[in-house]
DRENPA-3360 file (N, C-alpha, C; in nm, 2 decimals, always signed):
BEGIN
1 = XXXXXXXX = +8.80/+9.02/+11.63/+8.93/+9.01/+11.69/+9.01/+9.13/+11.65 ~ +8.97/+9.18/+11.54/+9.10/+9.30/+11.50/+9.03/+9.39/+11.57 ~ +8.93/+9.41/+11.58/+8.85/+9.53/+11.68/+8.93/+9.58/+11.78 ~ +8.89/+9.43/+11.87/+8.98/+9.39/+12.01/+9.12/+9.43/+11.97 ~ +9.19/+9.42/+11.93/+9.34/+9.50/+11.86/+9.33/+9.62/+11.86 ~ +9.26/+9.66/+11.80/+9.27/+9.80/+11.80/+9.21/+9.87/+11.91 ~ +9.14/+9.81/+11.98/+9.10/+9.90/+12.07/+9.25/+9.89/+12.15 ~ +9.26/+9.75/+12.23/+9.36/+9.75/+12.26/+9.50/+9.91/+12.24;
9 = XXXXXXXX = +9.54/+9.82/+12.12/+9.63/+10.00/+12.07/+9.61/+10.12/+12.10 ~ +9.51/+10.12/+12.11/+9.48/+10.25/+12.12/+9.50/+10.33/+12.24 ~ +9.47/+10.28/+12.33/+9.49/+10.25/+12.46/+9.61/+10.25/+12.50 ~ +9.69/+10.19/+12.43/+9.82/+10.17/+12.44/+9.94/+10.28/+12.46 ~ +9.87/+10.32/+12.31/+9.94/+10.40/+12.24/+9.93/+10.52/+12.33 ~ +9.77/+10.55/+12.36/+9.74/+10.69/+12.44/+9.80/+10.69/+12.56 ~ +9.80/+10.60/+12.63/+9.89/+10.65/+12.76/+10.03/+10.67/+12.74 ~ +10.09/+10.56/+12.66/+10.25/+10.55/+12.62/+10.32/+10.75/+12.59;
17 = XXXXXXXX = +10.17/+10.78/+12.51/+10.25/+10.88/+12.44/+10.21/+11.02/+12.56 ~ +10.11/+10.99/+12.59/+10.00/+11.10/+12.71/+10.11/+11.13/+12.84 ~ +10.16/+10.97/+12.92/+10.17/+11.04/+13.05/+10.30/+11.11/+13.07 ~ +10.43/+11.05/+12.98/+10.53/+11.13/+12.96/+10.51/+11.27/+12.94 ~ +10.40/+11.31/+12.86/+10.40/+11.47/+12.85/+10.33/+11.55/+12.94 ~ +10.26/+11.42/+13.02/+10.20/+11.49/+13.13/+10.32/+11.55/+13.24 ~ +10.40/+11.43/+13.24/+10.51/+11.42/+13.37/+10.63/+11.60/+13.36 ~ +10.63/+11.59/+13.19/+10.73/+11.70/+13.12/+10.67/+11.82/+13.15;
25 = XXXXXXXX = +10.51/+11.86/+13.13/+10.45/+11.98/+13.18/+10.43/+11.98/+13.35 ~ +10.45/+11.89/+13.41/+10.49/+11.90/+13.59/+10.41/+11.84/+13.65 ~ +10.31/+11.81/+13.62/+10.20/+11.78/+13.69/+10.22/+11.60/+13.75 ~ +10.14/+11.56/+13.87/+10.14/+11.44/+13.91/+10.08/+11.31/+13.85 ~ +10.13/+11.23/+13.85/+10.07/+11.10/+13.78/+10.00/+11.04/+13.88 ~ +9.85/+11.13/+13.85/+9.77/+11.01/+13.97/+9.69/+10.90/+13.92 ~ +9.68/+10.84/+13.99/+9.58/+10.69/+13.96/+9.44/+10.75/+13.90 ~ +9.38/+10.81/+13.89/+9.25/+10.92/+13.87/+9.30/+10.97/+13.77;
33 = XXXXXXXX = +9.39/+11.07/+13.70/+9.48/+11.14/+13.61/+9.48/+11.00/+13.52 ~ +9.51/+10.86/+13.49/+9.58/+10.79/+13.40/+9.48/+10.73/+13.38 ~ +9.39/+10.69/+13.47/+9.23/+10.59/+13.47/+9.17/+10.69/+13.34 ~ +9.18/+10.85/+13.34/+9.12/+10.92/+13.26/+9.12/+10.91/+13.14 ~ +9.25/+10.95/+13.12/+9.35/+10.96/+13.03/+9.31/+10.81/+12.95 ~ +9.31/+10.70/+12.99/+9.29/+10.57/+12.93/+9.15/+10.56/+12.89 ~ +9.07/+10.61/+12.98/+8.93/+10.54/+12.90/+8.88/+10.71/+12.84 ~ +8.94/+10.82/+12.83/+8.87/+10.87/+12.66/+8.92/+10.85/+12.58;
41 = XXXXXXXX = +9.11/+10.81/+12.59/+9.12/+10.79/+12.48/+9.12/+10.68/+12.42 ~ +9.11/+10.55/+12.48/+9.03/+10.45/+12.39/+8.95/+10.47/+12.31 ~ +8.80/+10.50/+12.35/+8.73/+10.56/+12.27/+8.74/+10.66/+12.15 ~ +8.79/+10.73/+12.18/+8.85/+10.86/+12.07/+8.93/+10.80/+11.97 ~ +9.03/+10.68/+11.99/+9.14/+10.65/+11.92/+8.96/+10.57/+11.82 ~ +8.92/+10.46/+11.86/+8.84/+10.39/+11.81/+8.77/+10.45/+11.71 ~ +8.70/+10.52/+11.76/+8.64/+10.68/+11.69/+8.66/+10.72/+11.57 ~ +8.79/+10.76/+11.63/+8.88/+10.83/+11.44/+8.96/+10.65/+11.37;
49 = XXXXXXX = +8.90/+10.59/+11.43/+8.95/+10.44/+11.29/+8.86/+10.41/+11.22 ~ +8.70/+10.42/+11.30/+8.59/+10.43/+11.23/+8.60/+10.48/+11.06 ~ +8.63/+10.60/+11.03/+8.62/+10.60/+10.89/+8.76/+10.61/+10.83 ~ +8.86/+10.55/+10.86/+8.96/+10.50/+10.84/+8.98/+10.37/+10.76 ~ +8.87/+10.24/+10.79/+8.91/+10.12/+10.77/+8.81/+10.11/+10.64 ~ +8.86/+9.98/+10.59/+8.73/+9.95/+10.47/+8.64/+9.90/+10.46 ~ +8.53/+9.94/+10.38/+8.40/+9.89/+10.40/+8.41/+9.70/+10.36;
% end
């Protein structure tokens, strides 16, 4: 269940913080652009919690 949370977040967080700065450097918010944007960085967020949490 906390897994599912954190993936979640992560996800969250990466677009929340991603597509605003995409929008500020000019570029367009495509459906293809944000689909991206969301599923590496799920993973990548997941990634770096890996040795983050406790054994």
């Amino acid at each position: 269940m906390q897994t599912a949370g954190s993936a979640g977040e992560s996800i969250a967080f990466g677009l929340g913080v991603t597509m605003p700065a995409i929008m500020i450097l000019g570029f367009d918010l495509e459906i293809t652009r944000v689909m991206l944007v969301a599923v590496t960085g799920g993973p990548l967020g997941i990634l770096m919690m890996i040795p983050l949490r406790r054994p």
